[in-house]
Biopython code that builds the backbone (N, CA, C, O; Angstrom):
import numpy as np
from Bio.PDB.StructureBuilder import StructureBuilder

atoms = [
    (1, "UNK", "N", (98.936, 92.485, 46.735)),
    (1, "UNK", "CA", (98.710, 91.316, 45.919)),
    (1, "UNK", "C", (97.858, 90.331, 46.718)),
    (1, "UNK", "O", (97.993, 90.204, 47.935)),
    (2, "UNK", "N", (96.879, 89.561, 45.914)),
    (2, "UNK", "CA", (95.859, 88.752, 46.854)),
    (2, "UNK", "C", (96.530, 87.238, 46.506)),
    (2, "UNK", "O", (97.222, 86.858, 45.562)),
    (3, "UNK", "N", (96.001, 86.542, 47.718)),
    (3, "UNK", "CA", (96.732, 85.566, 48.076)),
    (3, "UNK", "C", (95.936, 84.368, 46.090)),
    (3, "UNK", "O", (96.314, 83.591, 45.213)),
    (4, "UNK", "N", (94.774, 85.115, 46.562)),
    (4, "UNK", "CA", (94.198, 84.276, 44.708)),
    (4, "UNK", "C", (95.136, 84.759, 43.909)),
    (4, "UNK", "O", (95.554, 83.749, 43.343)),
    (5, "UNK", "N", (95.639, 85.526, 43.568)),
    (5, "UNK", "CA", (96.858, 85.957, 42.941)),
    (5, "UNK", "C", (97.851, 85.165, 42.830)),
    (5, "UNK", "O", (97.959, 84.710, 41.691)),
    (6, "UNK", "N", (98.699, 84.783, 43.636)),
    (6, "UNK", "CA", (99.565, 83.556, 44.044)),
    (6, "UNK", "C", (99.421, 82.073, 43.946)),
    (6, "UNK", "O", (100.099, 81.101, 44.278)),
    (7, "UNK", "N", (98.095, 82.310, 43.272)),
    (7, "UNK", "CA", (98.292, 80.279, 43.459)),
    (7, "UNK", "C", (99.096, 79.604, 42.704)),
    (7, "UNK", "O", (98.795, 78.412, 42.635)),
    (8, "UNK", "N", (100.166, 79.972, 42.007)),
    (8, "UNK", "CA", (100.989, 79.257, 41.473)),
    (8, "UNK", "C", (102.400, 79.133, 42.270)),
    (8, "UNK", "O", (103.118, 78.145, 42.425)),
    (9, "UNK", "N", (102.548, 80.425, 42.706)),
    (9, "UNK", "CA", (103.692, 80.738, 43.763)),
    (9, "UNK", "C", (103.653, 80.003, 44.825)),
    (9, "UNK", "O", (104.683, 79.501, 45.275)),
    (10, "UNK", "N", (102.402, 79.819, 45.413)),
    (10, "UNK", "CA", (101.854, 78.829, 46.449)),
    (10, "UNK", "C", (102.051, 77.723, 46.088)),
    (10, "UNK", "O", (102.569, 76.951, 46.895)),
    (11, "UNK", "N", (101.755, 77.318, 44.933)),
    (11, "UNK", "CA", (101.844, 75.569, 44.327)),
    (11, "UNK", "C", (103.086, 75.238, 44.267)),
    (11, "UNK", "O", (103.375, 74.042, 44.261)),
    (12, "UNK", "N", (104.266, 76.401, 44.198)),
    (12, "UNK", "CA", (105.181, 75.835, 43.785)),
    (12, "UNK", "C", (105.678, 75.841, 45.330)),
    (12, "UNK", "O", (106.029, 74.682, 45.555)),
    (13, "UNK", "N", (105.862, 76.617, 46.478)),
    (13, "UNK", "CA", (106.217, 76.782, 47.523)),
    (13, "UNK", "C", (105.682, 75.327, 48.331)),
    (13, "UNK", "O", (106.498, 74.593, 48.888)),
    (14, "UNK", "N", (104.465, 75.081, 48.314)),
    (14, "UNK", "CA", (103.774, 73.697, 48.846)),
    (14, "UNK", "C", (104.707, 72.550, 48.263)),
    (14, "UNK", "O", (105.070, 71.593, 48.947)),
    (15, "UNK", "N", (105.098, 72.761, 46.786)),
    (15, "UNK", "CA", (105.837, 71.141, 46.301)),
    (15, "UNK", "C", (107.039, 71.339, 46.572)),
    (15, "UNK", "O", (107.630, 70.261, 46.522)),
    (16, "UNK", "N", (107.684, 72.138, 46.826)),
    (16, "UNK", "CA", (109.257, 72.021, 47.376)),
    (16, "UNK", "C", (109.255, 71.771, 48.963)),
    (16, "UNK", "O", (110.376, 71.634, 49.453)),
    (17, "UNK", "N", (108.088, 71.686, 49.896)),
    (17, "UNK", "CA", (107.512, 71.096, 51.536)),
    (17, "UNK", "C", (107.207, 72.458, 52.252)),
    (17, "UNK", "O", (107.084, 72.430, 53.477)),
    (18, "UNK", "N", (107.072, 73.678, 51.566)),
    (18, "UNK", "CA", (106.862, 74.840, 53.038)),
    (18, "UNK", "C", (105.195, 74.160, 53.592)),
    (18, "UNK", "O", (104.485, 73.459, 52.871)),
    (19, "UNK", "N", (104.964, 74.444, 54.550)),
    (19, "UNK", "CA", (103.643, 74.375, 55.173)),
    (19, "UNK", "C", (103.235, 75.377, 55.361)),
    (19, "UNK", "O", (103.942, 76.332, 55.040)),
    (20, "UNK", "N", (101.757, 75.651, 56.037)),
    (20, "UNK", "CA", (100.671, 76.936, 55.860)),
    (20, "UNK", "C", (101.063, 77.602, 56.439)),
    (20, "UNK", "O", (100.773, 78.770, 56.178)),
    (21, "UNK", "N", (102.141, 77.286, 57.812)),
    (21, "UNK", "CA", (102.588, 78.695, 58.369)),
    (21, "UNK", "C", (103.382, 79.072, 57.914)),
    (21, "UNK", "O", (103.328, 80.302, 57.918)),
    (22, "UNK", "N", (104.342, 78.643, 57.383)),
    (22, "UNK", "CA", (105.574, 79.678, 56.580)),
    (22, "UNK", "C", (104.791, 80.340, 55.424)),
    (22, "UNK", "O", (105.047, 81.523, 55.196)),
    (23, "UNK", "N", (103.916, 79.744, 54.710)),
    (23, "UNK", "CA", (103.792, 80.059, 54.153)),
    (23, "UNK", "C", (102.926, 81.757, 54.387)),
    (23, "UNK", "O", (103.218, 82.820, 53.841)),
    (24, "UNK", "N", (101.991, 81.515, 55.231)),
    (24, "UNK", "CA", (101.544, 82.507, 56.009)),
    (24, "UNK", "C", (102.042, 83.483, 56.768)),
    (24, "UNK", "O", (101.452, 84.486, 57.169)),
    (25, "UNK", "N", (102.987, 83.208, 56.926)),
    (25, "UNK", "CA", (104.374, 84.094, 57.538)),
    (25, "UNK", "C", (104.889, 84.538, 56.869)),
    (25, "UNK", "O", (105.217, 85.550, 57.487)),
    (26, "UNK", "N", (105.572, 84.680, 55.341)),
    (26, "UNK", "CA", (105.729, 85.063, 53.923)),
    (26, "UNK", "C", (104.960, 86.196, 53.753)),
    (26, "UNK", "O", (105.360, 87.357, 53.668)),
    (27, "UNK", "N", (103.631, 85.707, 53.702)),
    (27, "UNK", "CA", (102.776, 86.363, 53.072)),
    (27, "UNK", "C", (102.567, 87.349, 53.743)),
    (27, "UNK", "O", (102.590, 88.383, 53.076)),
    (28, "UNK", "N", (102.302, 87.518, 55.146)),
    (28, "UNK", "CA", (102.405, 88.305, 56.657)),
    (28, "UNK", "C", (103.528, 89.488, 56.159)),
    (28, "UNK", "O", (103.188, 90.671, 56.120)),
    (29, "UNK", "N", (104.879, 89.053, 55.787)),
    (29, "UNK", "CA", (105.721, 89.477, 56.266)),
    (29, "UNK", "C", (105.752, 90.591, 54.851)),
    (29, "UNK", "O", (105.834, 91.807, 55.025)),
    (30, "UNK", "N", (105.681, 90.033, 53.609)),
    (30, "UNK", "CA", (105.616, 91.125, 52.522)),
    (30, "UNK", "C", (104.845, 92.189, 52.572)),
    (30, "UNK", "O", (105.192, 93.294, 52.156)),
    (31, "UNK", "N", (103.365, 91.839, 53.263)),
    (31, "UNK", "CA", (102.587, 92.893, 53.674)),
    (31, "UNK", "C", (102.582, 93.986, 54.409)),
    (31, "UNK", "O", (101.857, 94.976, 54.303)),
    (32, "UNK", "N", (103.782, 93.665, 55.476)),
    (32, "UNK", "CA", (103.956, 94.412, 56.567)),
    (32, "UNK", "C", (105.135, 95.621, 56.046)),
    (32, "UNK", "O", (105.297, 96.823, 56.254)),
    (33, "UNK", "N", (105.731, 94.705, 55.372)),
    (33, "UNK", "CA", (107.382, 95.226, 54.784)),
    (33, "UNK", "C", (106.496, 96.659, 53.709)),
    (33, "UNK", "O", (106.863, 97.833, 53.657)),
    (34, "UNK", "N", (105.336, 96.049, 53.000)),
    (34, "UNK", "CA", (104.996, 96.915, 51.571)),
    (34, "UNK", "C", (104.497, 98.087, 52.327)),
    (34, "UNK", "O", (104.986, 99.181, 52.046)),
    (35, "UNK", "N", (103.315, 97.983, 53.526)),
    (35, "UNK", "CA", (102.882, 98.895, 54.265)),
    (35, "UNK", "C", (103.815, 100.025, 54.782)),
    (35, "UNK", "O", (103.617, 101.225, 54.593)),
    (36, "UNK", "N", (105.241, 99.283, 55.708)),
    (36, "UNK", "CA", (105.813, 100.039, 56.215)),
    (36, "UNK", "C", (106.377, 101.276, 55.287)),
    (36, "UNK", "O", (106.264, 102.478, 55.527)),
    (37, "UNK", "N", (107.122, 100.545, 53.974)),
    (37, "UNK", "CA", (108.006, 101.292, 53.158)),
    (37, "UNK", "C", (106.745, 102.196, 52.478)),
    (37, "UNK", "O", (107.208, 103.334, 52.563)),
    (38, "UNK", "N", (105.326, 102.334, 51.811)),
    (38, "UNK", "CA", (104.521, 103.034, 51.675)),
    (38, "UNK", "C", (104.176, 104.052, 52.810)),
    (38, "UNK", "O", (104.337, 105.258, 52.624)),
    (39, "UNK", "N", (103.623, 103.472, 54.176)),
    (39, "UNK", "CA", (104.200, 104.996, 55.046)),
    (39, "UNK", "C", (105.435, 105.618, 55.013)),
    (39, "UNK", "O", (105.333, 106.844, 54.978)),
    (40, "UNK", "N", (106.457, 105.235, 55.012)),
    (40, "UNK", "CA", (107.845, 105.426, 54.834)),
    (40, "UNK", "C", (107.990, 106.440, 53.596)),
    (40, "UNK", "O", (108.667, 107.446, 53.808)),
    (41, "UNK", "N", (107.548, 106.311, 52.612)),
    (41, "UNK", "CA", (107.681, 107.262, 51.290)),
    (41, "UNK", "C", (106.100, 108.285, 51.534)),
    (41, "UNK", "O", (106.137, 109.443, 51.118)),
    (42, "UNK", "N", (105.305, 107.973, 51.943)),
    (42, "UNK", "CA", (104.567, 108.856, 52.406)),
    (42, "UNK", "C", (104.864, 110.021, 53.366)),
    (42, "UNK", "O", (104.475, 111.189, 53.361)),
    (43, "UNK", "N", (105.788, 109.243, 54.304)),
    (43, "UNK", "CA", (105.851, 110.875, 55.256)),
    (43, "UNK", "C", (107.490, 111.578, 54.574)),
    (43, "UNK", "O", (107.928, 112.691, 54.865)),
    (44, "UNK", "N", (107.978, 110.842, 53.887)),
    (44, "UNK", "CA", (108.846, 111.936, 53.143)),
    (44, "UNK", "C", (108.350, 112.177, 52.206)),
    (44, "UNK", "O", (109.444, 112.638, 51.880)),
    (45, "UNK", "N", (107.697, 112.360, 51.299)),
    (45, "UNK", "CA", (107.087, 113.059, 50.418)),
    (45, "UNK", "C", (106.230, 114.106, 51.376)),
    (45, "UNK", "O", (106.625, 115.240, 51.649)),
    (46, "UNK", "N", (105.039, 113.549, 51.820)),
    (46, "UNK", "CA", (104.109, 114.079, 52.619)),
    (46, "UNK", "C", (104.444, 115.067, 53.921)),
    (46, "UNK", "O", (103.410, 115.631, 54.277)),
    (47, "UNK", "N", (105.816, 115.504, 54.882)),
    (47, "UNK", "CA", (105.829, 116.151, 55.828)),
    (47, "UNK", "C", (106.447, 117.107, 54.357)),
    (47, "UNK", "O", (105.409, 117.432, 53.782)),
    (48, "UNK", "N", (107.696, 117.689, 53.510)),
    (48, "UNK", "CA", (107.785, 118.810, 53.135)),
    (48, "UNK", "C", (106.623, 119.362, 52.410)),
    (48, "UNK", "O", (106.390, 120.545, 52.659)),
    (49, "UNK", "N", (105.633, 118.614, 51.343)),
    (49, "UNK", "CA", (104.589, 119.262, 51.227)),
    (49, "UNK", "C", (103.321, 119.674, 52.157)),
    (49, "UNK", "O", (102.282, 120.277, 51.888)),
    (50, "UNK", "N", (103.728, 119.213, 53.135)),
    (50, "UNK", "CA", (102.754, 120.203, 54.428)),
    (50, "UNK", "C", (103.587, 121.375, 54.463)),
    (50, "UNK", "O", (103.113, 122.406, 53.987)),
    (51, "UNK", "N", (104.940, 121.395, 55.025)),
    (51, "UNK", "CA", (106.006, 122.349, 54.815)),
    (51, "UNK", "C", (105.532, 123.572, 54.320)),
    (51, "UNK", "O", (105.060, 124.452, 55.039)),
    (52, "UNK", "N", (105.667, 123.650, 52.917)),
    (52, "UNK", "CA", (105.662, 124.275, 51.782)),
    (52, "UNK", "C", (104.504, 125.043, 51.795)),
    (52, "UNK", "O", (104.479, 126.258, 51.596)),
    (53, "UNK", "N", (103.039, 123.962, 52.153)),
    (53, "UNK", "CA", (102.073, 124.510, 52.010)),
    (53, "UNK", "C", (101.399, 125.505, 52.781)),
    (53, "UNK", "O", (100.624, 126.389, 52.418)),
    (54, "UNK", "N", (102.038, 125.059, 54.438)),
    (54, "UNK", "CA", (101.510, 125.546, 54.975)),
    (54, "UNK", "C", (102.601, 127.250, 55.333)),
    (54, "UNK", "O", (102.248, 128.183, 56.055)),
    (55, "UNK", "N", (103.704, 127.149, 54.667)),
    (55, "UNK", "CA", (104.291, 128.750, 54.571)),
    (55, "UNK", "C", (103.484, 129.181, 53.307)),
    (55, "UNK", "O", (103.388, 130.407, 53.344)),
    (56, "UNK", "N", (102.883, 128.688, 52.238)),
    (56, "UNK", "CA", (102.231, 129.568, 51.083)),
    (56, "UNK", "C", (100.522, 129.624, 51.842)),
    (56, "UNK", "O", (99.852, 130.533, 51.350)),
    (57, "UNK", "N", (100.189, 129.252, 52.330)),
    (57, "UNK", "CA", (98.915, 129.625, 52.875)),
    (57, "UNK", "C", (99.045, 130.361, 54.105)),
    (57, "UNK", "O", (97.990, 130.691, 54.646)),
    (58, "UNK", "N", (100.305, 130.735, 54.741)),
    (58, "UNK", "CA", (100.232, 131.397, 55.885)),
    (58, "UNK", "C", (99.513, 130.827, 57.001)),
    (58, "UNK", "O", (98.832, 131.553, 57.725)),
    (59, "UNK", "N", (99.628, 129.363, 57.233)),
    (59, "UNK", "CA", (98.775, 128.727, 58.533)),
    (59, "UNK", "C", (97.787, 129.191, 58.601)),
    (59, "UNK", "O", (97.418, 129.601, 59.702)),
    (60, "UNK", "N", (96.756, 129.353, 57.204)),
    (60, "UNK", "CA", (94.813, 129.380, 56.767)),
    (60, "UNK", "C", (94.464, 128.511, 57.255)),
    (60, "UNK", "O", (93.780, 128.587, 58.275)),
    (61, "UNK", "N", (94.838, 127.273, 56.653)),
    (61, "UNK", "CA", (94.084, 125.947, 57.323)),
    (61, "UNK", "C", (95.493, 124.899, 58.439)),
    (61, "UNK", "O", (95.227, 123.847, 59.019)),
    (62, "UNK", "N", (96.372, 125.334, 58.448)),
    (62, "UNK", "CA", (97.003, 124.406, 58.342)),
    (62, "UNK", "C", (97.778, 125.312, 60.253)),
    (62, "UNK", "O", (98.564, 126.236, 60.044)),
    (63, "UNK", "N", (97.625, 125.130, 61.103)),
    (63, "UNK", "CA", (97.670, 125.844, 62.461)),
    (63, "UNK", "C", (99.117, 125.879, 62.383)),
    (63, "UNK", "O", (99.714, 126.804, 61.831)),
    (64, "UNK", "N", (99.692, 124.887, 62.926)),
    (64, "UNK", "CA", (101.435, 124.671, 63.091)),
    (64, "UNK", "C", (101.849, 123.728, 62.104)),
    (64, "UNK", "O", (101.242, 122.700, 61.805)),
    (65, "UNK", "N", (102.995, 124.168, 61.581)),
    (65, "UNK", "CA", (103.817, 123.321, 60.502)),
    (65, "UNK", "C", (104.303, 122.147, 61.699)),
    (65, "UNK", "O", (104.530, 122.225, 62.907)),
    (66, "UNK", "N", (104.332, 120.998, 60.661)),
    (66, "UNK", "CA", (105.242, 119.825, 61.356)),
    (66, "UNK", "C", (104.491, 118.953, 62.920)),
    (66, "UNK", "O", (105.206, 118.353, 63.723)),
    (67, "UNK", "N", (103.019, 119.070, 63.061)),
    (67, "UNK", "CA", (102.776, 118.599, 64.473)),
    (67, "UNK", "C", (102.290, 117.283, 64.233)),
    (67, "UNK", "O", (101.373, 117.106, 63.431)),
    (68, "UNK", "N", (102.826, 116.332, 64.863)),
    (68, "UNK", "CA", (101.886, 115.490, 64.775)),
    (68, "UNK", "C", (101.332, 114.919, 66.080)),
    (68, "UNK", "O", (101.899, 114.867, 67.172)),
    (69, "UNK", "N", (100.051, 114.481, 65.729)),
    (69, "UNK", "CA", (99.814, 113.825, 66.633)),
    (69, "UNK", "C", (100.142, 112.213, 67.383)),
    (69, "UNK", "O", (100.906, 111.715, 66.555)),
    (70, "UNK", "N", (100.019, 111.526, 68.122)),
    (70, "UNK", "CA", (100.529, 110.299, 67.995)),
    (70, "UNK", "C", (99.231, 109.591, 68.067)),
    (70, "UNK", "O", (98.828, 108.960, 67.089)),
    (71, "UNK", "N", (98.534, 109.660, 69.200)),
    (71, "UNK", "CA", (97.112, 109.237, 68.535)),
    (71, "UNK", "C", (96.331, 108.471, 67.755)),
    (71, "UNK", "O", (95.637, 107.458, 67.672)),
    (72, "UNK", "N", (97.036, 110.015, 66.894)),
    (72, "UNK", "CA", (96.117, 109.816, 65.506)),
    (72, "UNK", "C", (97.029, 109.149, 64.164)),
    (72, "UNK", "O", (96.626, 109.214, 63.002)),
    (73, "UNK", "N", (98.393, 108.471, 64.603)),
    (73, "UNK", "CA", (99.167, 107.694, 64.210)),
    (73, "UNK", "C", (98.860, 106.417, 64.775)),
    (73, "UNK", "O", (98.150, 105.571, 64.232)),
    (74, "UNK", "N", (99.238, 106.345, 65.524)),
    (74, "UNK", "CA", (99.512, 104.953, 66.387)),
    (74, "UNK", "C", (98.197, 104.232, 66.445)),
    (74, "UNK", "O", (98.187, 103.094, 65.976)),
    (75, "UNK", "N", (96.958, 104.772, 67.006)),
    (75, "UNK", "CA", (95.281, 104.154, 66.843)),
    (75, "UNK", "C", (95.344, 103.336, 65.260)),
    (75, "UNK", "O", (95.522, 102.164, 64.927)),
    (76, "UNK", "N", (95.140, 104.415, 64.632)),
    (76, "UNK", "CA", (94.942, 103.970, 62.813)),
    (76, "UNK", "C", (96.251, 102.738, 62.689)),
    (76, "UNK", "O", (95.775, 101.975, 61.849)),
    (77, "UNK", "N", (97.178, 102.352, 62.955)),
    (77, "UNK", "CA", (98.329, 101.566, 62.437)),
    (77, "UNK", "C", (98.077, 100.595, 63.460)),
    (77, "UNK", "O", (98.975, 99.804, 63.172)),
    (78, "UNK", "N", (97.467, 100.061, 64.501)),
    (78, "UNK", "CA", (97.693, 99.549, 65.694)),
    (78, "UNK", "C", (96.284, 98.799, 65.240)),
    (78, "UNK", "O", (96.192, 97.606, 65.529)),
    (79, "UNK", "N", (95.156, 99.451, 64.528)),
    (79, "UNK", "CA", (94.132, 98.753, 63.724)),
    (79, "UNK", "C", (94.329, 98.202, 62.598)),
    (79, "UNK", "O", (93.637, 97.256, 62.219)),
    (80, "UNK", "N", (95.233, 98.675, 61.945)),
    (80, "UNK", "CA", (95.031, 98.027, 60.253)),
    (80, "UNK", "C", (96.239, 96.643, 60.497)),
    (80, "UNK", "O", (96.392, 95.739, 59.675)),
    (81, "UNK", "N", (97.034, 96.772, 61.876)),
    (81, "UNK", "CA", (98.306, 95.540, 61.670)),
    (81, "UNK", "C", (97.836, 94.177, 63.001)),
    (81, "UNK", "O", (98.432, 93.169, 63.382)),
    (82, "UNK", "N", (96.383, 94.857, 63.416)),
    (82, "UNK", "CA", (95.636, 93.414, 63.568)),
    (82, "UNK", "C", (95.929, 91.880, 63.182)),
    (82, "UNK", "O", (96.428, 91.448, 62.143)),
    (83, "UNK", "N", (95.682, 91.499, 63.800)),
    (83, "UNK", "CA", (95.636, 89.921, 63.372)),
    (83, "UNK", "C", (94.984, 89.441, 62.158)),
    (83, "UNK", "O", (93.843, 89.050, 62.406)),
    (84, "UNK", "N", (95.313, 89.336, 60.938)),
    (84, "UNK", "CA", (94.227, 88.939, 59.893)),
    (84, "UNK", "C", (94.476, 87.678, 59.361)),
    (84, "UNK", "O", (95.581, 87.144, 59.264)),
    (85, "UNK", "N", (93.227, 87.155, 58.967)),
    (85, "UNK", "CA", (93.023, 85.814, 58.635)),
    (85, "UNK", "C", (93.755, 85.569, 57.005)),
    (85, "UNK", "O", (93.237, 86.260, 56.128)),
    (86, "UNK", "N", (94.983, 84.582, 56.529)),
    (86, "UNK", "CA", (95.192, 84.416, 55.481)),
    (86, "UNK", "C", (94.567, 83.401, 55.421)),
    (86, "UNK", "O", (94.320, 82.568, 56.294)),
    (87, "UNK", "N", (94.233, 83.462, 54.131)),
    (87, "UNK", "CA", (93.046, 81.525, 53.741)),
    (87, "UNK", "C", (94.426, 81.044, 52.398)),
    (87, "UNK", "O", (94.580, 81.465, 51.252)),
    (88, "UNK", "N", (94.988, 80.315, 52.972)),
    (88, "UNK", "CA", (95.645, 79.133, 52.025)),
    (88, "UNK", "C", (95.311, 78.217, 51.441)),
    (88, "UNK", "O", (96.136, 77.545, 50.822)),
]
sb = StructureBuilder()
sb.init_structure("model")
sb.init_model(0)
sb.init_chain("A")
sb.init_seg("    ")
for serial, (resi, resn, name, xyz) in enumerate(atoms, 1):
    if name == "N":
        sb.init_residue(resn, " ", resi, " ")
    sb.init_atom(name, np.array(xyz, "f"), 0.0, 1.0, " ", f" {name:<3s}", serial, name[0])
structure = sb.get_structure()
């Protein structure tokens, strides 16, 4: 959800006294929460259909069931949970 999205939620949060950092901290914090629980339902959905797939293809494309790398976890997530600018 974009923070232009919210300007009423915002209007109303500003007239009851939050200031830009809570408010920014809110906003921070739903994002982080929506991300996590979306990887979260991603790798349970997503590790048994590697599973599955890779016993019906006989490891064609797919080398070892279940490997991951960390890497190639941790790089990608360690970039996207950067510092980003909210504009209030």
């Amino acid at each position: 959800m974009q923070v232009t999205e919210r300007t009423k939620e915002i209007g109303i949060m500003k007239a009851i006294g939050s200031n830009k950092k809570q408010i920014k901290r809110m906003i921070s914090a739903e994002s982080i929460f929506i991300a996590f629980m979306s990887w979260l339902l991603t790798a349970v959905i997503g590790v048994p259909i590697e599973y599955v797939g890779s016993i019906i293809m006989g490891n064609i494309v797919i080398d070892t069931p279940l490997t991951i790398n960390l890497a190639s976890f941790i790089i990608p997530n360690l970039i996207w949970l950067r510092p980003k600018r909210v504009y209030v």
